[in-house]
Legacy VTK file of the C-alpha trace (Angstrom):
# vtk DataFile Version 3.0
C-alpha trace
ASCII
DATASET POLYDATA
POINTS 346 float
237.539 3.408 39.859
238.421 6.386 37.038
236.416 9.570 37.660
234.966 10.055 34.309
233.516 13.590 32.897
231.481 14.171 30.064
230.391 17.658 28.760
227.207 17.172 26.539
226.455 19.746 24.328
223.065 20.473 22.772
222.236 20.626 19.225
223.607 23.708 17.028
224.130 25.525 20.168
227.333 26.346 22.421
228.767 24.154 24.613
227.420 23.592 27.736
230.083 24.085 30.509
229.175 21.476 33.206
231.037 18.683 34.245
230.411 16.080 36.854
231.757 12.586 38.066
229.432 9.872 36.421
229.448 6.163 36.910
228.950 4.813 32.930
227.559 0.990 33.656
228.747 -1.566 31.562
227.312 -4.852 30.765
224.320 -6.668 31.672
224.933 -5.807 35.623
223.641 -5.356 38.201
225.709 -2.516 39.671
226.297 -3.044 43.518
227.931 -0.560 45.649
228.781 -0.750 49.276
230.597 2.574 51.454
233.382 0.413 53.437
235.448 2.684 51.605
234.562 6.384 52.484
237.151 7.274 54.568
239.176 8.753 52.157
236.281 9.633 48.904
232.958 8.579 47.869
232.632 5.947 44.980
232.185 7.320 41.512
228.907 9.002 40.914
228.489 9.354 44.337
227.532 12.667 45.671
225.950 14.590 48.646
223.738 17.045 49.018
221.922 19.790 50.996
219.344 22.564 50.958
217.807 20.029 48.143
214.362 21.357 46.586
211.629 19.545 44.348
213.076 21.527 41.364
216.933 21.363 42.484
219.933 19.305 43.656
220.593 22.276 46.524
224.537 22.546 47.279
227.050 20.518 46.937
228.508 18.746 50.399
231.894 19.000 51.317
233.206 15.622 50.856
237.198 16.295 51.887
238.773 14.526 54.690
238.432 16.547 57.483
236.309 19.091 56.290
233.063 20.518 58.369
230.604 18.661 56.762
232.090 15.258 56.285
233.723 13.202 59.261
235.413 9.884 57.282
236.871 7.765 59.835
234.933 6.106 62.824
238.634 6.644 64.076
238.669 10.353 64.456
240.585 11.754 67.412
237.279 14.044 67.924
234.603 11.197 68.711
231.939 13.736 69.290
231.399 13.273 65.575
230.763 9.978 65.290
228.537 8.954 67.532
225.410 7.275 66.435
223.528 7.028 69.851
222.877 10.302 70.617
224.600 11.580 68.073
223.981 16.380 68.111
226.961 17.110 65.741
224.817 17.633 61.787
226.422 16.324 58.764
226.932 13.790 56.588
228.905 10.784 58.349
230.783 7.201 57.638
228.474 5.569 59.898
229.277 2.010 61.093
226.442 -0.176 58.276
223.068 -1.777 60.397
224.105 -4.977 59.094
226.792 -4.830 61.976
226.380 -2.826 64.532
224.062 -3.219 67.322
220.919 -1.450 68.646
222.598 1.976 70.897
226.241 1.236 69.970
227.873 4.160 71.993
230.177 5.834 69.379
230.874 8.217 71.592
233.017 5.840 74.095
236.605 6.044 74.779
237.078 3.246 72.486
234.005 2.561 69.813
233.589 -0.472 67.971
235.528 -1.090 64.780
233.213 -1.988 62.106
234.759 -1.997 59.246
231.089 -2.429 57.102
229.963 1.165 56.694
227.215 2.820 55.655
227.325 6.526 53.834
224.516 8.498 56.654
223.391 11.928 57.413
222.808 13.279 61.249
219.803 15.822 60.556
219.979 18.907 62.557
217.032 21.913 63.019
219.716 24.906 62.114
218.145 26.889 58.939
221.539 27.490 57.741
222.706 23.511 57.948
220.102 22.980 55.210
219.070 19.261 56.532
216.055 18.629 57.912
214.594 19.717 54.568
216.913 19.017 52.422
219.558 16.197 52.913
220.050 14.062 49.841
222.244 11.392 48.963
222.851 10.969 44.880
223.683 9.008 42.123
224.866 9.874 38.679
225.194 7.761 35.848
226.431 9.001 32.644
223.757 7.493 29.986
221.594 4.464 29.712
222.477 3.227 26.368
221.526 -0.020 25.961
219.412 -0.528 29.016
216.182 -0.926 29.548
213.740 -1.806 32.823
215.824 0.532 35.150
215.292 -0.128 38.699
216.826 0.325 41.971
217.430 -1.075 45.604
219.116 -0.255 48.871
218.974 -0.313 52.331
217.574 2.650 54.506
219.267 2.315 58.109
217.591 4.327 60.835
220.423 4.144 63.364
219.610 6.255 66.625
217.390 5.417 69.085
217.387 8.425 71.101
216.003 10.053 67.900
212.078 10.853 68.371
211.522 13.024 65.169
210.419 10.720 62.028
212.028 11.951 58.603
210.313 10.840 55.407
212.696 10.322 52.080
211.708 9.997 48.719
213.498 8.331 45.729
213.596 10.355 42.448
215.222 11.017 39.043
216.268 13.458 36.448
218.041 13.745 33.738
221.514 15.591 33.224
223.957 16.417 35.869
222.257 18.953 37.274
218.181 18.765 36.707
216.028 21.344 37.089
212.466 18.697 37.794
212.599 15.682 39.337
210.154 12.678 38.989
209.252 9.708 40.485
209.465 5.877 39.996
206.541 3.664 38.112
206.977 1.534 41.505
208.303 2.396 44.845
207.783 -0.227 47.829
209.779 -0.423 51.284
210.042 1.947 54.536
210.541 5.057 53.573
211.198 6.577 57.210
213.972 6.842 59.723
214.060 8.296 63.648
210.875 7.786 65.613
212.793 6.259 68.620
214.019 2.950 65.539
216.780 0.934 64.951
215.689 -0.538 61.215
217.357 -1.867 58.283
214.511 -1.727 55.668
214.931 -2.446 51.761
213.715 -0.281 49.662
213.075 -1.203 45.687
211.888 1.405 42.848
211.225 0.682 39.388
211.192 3.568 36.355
208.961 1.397 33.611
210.476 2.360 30.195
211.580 6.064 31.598
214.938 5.675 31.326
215.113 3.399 28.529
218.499 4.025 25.933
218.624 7.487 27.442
221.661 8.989 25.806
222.285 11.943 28.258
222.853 11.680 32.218
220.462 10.239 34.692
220.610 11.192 38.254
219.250 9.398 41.353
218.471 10.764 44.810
217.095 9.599 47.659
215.995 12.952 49.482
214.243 14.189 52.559
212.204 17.106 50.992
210.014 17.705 54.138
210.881 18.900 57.208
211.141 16.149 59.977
207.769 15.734 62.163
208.053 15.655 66.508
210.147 17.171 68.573
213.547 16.412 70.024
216.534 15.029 68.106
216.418 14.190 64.382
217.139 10.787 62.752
220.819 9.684 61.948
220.299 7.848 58.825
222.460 5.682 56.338
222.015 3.931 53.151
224.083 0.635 51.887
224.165 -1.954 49.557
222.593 0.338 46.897
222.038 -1.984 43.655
221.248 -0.478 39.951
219.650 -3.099 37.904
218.017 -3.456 33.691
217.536 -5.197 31.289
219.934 -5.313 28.350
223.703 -4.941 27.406
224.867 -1.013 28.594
227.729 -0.046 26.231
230.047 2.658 27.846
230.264 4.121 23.887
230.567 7.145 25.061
231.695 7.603 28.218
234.790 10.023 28.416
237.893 9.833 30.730
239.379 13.050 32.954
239.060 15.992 30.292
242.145 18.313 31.357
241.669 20.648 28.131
238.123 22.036 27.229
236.734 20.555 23.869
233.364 21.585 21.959
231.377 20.033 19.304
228.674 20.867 18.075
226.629 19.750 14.933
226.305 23.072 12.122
222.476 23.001 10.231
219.972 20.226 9.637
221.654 16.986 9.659
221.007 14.247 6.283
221.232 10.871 6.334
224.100 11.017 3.976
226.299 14.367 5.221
226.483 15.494 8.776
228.496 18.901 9.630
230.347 19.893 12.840
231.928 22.524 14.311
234.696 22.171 17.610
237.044 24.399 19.269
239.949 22.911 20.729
242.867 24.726 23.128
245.689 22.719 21.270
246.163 20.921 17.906
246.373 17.678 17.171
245.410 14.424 16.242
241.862 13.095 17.679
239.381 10.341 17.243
235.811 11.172 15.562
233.018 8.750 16.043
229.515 8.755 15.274
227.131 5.760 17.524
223.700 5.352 17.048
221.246 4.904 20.233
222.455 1.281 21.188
226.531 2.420 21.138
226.611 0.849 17.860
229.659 2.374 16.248
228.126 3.713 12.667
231.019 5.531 11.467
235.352 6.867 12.690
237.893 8.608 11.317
240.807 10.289 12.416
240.995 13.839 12.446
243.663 16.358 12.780
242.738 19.368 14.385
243.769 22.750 14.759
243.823 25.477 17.319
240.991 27.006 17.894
237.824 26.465 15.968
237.362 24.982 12.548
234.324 22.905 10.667
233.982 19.824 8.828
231.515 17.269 6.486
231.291 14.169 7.144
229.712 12.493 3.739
228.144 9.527 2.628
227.314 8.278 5.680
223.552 6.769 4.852
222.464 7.183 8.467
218.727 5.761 9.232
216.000 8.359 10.673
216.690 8.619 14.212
219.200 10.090 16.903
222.611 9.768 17.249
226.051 10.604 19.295
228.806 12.281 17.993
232.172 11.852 20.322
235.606 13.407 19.486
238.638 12.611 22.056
242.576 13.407 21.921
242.512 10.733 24.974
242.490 13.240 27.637
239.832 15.320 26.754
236.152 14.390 25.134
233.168 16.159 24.148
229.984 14.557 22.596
226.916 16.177 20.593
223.693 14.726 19.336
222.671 14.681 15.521
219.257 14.576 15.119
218.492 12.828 11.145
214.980 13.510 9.822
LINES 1 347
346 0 1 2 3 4 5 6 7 8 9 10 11 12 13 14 15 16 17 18 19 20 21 22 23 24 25 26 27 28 29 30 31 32 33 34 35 36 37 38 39 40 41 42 43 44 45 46 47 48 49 50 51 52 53 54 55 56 57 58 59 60 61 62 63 64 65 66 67 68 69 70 71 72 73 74 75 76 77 78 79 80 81 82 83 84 85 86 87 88 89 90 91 92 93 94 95 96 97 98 99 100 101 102 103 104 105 106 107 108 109 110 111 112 113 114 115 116 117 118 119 120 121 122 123 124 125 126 127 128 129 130 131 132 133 134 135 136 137 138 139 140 141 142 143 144 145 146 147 148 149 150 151 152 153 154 155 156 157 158 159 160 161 162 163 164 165 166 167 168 169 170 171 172 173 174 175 176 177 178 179 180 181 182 183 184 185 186 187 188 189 190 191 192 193 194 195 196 197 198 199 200 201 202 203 204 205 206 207 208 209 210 211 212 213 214 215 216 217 218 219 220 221 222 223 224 225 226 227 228 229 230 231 232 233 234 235 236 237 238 239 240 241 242 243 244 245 246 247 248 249 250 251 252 253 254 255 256 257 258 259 260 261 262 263 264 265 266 267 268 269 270 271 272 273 274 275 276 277 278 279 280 281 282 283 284 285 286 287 288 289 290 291 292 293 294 295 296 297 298 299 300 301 302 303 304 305 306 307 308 309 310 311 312 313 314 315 316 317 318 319 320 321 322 323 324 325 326 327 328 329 330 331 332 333 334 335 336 337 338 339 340 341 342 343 344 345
């Protein structure tokens, strides 16, 4: 799948300067995702996590092939790493899925079992500077919720070692935009919500939001987190999740999702908007032509033209437009690069 960016950018201000790889749903779903395929990336939207907090994502795993953090192949020449029974080595792992393997699979042996279902997991060590017992925290980023409504959730949480006495306790959560600053939880949460304690499980877990992420124009990110430090003594859990599904209710239009922005745009909307004359301001690094679109809060397209922009920054009216009391998205694109702002009509 295309990694997609967006760059939202608040109203009348500057633009805001992150960027992050969202999954956009499309449709009436539901949107499944398996990990067979980690070895070489994560799906779209996917992301891990350490050092996570009740007010922040923490930092950002290393996710490269071969890196220190992330082992992707159950292949590796160095099999110390990917182990499940009895697993020491800390990180986040491409751990053969419970829906295959068996209860103490050695992963350590000369030869280990070739499952080719995987699961994306996390070995939990005690090191303060590992930031995982507290901390570990798989996410999920979608780029908006237009046109979607009843959000809920569902996956599998695999407990996979044994030999692991200390119980970890995850929690599922949201916020909204790439990077949130609070965190809240679902309407509805059922399902075993703990790994280690000397189990081999493969329990499903299913949250529901209510009407909190209803037509929610910005980004909405998922975690499922271990914000507590693991309870016991000895070796910590070696946990995986799989067969994650996103469900709702409703059509989700992908109106304004963006593709890989090479160039940096900006948009932003200048004074109070009208329902009849709407101005913006953008900077762009080259000139050209772009595409100018206005949606309202379903995707609906209200309103496009064709611009031809200039280097640098410039301003312009749209008029006439006869735009209902509400919210709406603003997207301009040259196809490579995108930026979006919200118009707010009294």
């Amino acid at each position: 799948m295309m990694k997609k960016f967006i760059l939202f950018l608040a109203l009348g201000a500057s633009a805001l300067t992150t960027r992050a790889q969202y999954y956009y749903p499309a449709g009436t779903g539901p949107y499944v995702q398996g990990f067979d395929g980690i070895s070489s990336s994560l799906p779209t939207g996917w992301t891990v996590w350490k050092g996570a907090a009740p007010n922040s994502l923490g930092v950002l795993s290393s996710l490269l092939s071969g890196g220190t953090e992330y082992f992707p192949s159950y292949l590796s020449t160095d099999t110390t790493r990917t182990c499940v029974t009895n697993v020491t080595t800390g990180g986040f792992k491409n751990y053969p899925s419970a829906f295959v393997c068996n209860q103490g699979d050695d992963w350590c042996a000369a030869t280990p079992p070739s499952y080719t279902n995987r699961a994306l997991g996390v070995r939990q060590i005690g090191s303060a500077t590992s930031m995982l017992d507290s901390g570990a925290s798989f996410v999920f980023t979608i780029g908006n919720t237009l046109g979607m409504s009843n959000v809920g959730l569902s996956f599998y949480l695999q407990s996979l070692d044994t030999s692991s006495p200390r119980v970890t306790t995850w929690k599922v959560q949201y916020g909204f935009g790439a990077s949130p600053t609070s965190f809240s939880n679902p309407t509805t949460i059922t399902g075993t919500l703990t790994t280690g304690g000397h189990t081999f499980s493969n329990n499903l877990v299913s949250a529901s939001f209510g009407s909190a992420l209803d037509n929610q124009a910005q980004p909405v990110t998922f975690r499922i987190v271990t914000l507590l430090y693991s309870s016991g003594s000895g070796n910590r859990a070696s946990t995986a999740i799989d067969s994650f599904k996103l469900n709702w209710t409703g059509n989700a239009t992908t109106a304004i999702s963006n593709v890989n922005a090479a160039s940096e745009f900006g948009l932003t909307v200048i004074g109070d908007a009208t329902p009849e004359n709407v101005t913006f301001g953008y900077n762009v690094a080259n000139a050209g032509a772009v595409d100018f679109a206005i949606y309202d809060m379903s995707g609906r397209m209200v309103y496009a033209e064709k611009l031809n922009t200039v280097t640098g920054g410039d301003r312009f009216t749209v008029n006439n437009l006869n735009l209902l009391s509400g919210m709406y998205i603003a997207k301009m694109t040259d196809g490579v690069s995108s930026a979006v702002a919200r118009i707010s009509v009294r």
